[in-house]
N, CA and C of each residue as an Amber inpcrd file, in Angstrom:
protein
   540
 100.5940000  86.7560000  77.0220000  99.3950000  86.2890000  76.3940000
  98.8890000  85.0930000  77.1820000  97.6530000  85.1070000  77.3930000
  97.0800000  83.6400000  78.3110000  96.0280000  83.1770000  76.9930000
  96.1060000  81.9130000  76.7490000  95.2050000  81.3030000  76.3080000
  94.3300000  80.4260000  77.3940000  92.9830000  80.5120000  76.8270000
  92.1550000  79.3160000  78.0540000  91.0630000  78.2250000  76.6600000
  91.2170000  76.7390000  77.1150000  90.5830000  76.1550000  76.3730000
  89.6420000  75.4030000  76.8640000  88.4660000  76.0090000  76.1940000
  87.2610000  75.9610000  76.8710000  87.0160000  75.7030000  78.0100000
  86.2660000  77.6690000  77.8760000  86.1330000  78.3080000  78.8690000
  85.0200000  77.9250000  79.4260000  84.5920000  77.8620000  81.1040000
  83.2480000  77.4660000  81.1440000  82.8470000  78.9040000  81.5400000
  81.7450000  79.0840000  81.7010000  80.6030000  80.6200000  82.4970000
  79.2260000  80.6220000  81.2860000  78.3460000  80.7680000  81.9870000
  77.0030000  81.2060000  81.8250000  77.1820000  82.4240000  81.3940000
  78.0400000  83.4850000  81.4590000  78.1700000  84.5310000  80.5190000
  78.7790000  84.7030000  78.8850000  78.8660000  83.5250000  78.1570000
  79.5930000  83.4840000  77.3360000  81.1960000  83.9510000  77.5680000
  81.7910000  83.9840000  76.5240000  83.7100000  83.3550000  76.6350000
  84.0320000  85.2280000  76.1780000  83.6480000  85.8900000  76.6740000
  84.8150000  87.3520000  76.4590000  85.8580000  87.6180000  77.7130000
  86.9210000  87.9130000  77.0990000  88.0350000  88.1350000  77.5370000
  87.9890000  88.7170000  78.9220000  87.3800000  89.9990000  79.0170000
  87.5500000  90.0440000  79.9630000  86.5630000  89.6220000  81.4560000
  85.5870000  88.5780000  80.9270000  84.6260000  88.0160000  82.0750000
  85.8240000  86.7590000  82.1320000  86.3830000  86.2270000  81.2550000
  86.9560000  84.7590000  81.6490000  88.1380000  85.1440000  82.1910000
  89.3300000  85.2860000  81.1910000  90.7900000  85.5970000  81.1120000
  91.3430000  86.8190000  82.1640000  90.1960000  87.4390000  82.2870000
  90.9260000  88.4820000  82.9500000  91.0840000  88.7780000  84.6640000
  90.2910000  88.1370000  85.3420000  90.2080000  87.2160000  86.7380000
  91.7780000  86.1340000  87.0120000  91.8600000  85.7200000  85.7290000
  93.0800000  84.7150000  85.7720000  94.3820000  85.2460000  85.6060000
  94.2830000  86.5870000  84.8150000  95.1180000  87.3890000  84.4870000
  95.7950000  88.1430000  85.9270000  94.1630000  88.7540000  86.3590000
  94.5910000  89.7450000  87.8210000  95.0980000  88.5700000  88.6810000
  94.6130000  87.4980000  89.1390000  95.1880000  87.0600000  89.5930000
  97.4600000  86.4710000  89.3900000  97.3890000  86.2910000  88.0700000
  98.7830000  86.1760000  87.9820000  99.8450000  87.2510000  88.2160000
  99.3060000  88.1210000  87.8790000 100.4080000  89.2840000  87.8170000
 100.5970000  89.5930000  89.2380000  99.2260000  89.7250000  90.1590000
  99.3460000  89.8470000  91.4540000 100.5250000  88.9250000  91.7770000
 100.8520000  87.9850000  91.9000000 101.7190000  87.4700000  92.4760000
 103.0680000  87.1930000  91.5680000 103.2050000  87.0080000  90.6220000
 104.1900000  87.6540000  89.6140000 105.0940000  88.2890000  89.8700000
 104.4920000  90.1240000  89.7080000 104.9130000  91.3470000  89.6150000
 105.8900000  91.1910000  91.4980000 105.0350000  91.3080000  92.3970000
 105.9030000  91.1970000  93.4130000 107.2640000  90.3030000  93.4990000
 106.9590000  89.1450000  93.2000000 108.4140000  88.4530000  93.0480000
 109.4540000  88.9940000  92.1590000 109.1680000  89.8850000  91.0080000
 109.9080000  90.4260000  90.3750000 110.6200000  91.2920000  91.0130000
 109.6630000  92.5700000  91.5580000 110.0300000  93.4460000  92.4900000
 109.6500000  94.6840000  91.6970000 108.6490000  94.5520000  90.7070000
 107.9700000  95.5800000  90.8720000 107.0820000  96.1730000  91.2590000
 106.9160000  97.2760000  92.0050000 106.0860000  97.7600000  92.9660000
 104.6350000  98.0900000  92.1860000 103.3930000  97.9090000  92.8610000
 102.0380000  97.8470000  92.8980000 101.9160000  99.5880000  92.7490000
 101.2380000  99.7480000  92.0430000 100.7490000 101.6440000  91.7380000
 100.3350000 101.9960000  93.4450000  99.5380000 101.4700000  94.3820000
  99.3050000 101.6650000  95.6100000 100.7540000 101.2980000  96.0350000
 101.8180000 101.0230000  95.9210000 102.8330000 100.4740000  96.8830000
 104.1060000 101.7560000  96.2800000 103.5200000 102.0830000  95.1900000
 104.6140000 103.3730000  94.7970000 104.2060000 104.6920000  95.2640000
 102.7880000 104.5720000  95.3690000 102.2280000 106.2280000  95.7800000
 102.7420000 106.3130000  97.7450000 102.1480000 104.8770000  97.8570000
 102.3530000 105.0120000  99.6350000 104.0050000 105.9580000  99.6540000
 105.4420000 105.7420000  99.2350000 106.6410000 106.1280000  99.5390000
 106.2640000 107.4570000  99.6880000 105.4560000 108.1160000  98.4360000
 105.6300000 109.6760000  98.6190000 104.5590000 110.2090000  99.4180000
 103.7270000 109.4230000  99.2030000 102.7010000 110.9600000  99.7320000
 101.3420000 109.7440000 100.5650000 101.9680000 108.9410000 101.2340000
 101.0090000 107.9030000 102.1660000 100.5770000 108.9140000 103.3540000
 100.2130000 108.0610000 104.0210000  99.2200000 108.7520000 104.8740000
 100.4230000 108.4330000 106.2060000 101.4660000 107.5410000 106.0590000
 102.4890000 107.4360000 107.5750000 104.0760000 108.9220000 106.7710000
 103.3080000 109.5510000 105.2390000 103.9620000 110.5960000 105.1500000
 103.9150000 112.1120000 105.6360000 104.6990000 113.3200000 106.0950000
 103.5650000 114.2800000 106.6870000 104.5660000 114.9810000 105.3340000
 103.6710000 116.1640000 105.4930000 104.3370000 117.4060000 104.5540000
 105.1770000 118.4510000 105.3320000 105.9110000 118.5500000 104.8030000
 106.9830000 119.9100000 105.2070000 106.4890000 120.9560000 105.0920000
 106.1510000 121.7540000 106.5740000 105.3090000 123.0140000 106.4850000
 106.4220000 124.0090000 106.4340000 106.1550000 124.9970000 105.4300000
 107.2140000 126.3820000 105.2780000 107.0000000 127.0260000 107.0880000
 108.1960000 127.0550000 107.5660000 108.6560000 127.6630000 108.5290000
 109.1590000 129.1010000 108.4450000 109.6820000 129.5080000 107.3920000
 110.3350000 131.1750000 106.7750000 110.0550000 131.6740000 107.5030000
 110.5800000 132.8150000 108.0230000 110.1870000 134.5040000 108.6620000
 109.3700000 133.8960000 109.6410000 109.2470000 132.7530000 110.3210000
 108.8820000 132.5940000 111.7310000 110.0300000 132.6370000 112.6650000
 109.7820000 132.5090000 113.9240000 111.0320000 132.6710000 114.9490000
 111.8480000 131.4050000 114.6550000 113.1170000 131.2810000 114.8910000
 113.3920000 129.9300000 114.9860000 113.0660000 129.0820000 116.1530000
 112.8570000 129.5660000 117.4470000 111.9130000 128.6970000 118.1860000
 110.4480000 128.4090000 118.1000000 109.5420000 129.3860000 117.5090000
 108.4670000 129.1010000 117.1570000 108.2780000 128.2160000 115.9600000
 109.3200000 128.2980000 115.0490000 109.7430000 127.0820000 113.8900000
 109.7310000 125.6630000 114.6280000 110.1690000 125.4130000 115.4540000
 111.0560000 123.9090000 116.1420000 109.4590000 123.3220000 116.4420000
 108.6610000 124.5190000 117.4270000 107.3280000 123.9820000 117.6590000
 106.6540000 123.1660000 117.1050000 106.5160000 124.2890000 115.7200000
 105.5060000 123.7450000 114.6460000 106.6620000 122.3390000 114.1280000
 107.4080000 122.0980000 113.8000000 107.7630000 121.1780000 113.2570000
 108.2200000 119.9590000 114.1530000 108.1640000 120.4580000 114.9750000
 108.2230000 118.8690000 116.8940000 106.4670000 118.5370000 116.5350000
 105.4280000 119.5470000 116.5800000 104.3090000 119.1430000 116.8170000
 103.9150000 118.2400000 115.4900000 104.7660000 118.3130000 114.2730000
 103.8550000 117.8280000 113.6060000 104.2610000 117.1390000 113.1060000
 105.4740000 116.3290000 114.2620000 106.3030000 114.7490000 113.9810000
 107.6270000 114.9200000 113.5460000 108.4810000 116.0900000 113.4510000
 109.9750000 116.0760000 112.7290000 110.4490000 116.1880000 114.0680000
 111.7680000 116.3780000 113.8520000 113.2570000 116.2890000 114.6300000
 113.6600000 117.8960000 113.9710000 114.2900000 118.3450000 114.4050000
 114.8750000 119.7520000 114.2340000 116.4350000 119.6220000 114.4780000
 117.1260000 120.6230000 113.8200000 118.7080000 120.6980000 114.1130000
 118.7780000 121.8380000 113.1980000 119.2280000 123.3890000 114.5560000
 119.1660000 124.4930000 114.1480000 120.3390000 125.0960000 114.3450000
 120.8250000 125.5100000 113.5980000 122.0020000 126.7530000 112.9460000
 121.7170000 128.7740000 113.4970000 121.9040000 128.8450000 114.9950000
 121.7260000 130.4610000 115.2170000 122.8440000 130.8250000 115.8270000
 122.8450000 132.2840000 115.1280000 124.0110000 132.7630000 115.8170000
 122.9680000 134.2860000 116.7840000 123.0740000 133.9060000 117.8740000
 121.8610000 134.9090000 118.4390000 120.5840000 133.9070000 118.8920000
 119.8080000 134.6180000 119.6370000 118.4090000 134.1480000 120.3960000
 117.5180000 133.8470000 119.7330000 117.2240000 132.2920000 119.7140000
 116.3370000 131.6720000 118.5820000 115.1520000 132.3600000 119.3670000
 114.5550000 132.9560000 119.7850000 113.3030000 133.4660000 120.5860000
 112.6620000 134.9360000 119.7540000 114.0420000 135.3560000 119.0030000
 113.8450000 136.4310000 118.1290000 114.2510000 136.9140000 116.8450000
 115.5910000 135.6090000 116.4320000 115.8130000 135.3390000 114.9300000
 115.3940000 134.7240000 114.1990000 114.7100000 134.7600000 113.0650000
 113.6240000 134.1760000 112.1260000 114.9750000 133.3800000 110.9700000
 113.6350000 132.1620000 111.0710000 114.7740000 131.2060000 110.0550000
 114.3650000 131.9800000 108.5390000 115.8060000 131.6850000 108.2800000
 116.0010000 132.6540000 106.8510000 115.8420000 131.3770000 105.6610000
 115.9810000 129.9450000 106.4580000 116.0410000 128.8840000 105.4220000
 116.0620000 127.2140000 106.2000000 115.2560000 126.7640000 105.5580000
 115.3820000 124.8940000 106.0250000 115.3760000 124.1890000 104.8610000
 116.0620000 122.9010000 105.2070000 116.0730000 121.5930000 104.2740000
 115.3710000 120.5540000 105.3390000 114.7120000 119.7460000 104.4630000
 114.4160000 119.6130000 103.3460000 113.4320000 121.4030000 103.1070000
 112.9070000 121.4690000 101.5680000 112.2610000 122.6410000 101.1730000
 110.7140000 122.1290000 101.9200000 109.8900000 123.0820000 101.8940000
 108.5180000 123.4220000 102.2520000 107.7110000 122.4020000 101.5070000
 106.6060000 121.7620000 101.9310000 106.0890000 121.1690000 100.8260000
 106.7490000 119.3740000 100.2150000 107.6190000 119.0540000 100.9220000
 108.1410000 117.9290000 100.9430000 107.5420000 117.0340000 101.5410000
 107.6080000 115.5320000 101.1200000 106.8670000 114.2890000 101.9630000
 107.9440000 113.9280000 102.6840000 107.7090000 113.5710000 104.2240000
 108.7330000 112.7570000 104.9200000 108.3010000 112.2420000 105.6890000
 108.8030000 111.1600000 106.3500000 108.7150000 110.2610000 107.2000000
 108.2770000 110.4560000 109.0180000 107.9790000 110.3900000 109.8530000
 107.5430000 110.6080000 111.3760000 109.1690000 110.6820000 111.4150000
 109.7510000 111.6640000 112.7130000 110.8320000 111.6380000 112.9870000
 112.0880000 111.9070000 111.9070000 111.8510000 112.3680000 110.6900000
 112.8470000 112.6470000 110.1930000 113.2650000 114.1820000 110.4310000
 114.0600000 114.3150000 110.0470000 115.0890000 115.6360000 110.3210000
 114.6500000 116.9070000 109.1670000 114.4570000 118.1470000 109.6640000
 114.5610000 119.5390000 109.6870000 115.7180000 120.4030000 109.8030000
 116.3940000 120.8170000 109.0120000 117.9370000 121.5020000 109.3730000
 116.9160000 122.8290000 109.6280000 117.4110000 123.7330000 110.1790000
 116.7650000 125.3430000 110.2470000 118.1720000 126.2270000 110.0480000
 117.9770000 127.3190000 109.4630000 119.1780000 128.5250000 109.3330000
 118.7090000 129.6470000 109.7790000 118.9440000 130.1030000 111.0390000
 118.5550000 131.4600000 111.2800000 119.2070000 132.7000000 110.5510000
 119.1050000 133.7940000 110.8630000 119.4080000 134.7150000 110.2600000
 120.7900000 134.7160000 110.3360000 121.6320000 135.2030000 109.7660000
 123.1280000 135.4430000 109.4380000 124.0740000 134.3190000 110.1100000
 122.9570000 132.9980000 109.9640000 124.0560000 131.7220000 110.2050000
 124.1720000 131.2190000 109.1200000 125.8420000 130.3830000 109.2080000
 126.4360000 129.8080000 107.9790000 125.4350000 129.0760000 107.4180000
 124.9240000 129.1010000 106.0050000 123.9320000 128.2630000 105.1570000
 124.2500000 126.8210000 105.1040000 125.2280000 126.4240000 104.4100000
 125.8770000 125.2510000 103.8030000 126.7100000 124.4770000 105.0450000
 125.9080000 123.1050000 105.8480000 126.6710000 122.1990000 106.3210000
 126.6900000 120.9610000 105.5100000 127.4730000 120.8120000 104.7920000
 127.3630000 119.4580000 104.2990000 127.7640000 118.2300000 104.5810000
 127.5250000 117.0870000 104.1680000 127.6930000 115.4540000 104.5630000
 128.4350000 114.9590000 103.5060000 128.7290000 113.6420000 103.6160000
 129.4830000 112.5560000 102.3940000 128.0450000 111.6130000 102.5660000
 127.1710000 111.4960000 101.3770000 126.3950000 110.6760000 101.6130000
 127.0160000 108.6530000 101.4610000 126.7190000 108.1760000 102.2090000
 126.9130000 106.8380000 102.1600000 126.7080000 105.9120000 101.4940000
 127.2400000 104.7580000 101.5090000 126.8350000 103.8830000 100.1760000
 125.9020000 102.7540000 101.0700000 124.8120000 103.2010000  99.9980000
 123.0460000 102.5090000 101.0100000 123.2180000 101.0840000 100.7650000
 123.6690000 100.8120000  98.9580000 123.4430000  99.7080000  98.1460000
 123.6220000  98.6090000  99.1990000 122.3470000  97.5870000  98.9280000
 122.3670000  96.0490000  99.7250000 121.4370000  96.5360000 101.0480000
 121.2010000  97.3310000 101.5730000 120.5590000  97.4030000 103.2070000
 118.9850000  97.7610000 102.8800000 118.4450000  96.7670000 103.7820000
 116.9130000  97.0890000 104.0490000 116.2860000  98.6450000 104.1590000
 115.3480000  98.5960000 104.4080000 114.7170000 100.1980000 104.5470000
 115.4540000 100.6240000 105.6330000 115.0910000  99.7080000 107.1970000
 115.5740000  99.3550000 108.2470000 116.8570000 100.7130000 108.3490000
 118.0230000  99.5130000 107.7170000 119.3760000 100.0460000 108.3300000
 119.7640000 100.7580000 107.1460000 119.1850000 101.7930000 105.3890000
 119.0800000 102.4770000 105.0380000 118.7780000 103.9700000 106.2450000
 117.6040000 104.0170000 106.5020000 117.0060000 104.6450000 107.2740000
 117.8510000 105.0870000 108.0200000 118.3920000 104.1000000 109.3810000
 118.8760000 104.5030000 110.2880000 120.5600000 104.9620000 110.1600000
 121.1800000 104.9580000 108.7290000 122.2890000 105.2880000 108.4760000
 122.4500000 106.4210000 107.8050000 121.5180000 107.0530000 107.5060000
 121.0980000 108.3180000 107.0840000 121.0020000 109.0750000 108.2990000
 119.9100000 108.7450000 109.4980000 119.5920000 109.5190000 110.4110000
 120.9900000 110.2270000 110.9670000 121.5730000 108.9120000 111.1020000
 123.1680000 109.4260000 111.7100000 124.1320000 110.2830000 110.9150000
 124.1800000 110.8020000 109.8130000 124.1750000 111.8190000 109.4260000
 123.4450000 113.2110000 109.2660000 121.7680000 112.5180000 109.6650000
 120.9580000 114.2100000 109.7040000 120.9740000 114.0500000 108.6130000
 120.3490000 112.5260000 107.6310000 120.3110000 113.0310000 106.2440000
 118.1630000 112.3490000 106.1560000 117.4510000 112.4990000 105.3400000
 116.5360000 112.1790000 105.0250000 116.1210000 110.9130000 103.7330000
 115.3210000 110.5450000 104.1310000 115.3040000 108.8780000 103.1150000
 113.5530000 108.8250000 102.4010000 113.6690000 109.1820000 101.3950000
 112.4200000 108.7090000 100.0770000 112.5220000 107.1200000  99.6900000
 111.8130000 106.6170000 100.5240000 111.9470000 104.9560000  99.1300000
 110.9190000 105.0320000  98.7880000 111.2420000 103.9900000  97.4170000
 110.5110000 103.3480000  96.6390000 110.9350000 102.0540000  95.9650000
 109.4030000 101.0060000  96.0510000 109.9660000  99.4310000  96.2240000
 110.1050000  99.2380000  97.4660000 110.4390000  97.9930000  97.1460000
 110.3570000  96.7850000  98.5440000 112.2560000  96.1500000  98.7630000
 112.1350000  95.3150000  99.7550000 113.5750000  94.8970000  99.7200000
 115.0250000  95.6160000  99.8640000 115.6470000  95.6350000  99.4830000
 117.3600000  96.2060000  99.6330000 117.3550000  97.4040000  98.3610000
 117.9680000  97.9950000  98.6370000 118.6410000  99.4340000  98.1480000
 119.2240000  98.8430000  96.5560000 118.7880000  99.2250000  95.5950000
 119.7830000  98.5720000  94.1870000 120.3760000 100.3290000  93.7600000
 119.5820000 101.3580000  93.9840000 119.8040000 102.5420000  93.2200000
 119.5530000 103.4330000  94.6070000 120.4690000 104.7050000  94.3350000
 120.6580000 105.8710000  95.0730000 120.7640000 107.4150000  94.3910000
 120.0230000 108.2940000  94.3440000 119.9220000 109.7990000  93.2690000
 121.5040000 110.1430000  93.9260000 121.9400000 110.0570000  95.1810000
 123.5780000 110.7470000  95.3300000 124.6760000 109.6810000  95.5180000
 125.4360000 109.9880000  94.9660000 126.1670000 108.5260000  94.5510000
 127.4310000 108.6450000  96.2670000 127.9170000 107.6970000  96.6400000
 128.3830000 107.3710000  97.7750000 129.6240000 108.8530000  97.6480000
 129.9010000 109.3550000  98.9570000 130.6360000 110.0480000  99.0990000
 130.5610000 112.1790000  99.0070000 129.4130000 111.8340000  97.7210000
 128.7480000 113.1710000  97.1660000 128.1860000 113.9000000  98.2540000
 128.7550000 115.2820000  98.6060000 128.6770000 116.1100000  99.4330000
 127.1170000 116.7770000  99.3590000 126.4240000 116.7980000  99.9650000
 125.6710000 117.1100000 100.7040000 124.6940000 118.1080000 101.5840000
 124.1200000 119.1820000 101.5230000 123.5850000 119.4940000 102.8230000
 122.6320000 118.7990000 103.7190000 123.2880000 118.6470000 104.8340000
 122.1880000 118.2370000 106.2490000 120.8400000 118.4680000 105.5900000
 119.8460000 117.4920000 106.0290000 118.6220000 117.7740000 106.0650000
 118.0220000 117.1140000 104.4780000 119.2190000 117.1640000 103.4180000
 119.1610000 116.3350000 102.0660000 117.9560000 115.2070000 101.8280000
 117.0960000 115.3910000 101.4260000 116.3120000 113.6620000 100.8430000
 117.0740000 112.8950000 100.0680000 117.7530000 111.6600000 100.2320000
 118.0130000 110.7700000  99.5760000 116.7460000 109.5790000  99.1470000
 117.0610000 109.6700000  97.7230000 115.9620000 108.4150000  97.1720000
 116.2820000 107.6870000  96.9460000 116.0130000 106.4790000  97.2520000
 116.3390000 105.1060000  96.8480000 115.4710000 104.0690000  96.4620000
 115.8430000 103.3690000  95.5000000 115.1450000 102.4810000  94.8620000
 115.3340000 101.1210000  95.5490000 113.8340000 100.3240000  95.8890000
 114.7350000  99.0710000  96.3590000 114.0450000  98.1220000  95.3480000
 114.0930000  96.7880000  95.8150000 114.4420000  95.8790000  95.0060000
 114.1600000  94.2280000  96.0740000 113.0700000  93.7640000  95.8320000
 113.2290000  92.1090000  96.3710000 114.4930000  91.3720000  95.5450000
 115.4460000  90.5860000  96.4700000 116.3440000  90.2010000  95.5880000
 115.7010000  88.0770000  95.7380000 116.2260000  87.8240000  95.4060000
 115.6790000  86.2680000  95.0310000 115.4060000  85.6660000  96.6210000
 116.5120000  86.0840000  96.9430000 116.3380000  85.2350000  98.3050000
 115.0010000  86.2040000  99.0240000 114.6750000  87.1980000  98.6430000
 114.3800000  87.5400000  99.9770000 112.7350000  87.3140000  99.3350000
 112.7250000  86.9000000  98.1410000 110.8510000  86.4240000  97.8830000
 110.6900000  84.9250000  97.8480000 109.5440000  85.3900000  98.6240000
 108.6490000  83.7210000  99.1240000 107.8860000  82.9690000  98.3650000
């Protein structure tokens, strides 16, 4: 609740010509020190414009797969048993239709290769986007944030097996020290 005592403006004293300028202004700087994220600062994680979408690759070649998904900013890591020039991927992670990051990872499964490689996902808790990010990559795993600051929450809990190519989400969090 903000009270204001006597208000000045040439528009008369309603709430939202006086109070509410004083209002936007507080929370603006508020809410961030808290560490909760801005409606523009939660949409950017999923579906920003430095996000691309996961184009369905299916029943294409698996080299004509790698193309489309090199050209349109991923990393690839493919599973054939036989000539990717003429076996069609039967399956990729992440799924079709997914938001991800420039350079994140594409598992591909060609036809009658083993489906299931899995990982031990890691324990993110405490690390920046930064070295989140890059400790995933080194597994061939994929990273959703949301929020600012260090890792407080993770959807796969440390150790939880995995397939390659997996989105991990994580929640971060400004912790005291790290707001100005």
């Amino acid at each position: 609740m903000l009270t204001l005592y006597k208000p000045q403006g040439k528009n008369g004293h309603q709430g939202g010509q006086v109070a509410g300028p004083v209002v936007s202004q507080m929370l603006s700087d508020i809410l961030p020190y808290l560490g909760v994220p801005s409606n523009e600062d939660a949409s950017n994680n999923t579906k920003s414009s430095n996000n691309i979408i996961v184009p369905n690759v299916k029943n294409k070649t698996v080299s004509e797969a790698e193309k489309i998904l090199k050209a349109a900013g991923f990393t690839t890591k493919s599973y054939v048993n036989g000539d990717s020039n003429t076996l069609l991927v039967q399956d990729q992670t992440p799924k079709p239709g997914s938001y991800l990051s420039k350079n994140s990872i594409i598992i591909l499964y060609g036809q009658g290769s083993s489906i299931s490689t899995s990982v031990a996902v890691p324990d993110l808790r405490g690390m920046n986007a930064s070295e989140a990010r890059s400790t995933l990559k080194a597994k061939n795993l994929n990273i959703n944030i949301e929020g600012t600051g260090n890792v407080i929450t993770q959807d796969y809990s440390k150790d939880q097996q995995v397939q390659e190519g997996t989105i991990i989400h994580v929640t971060m969090k400004k912790t005291l020290t790290d707001a100005h």
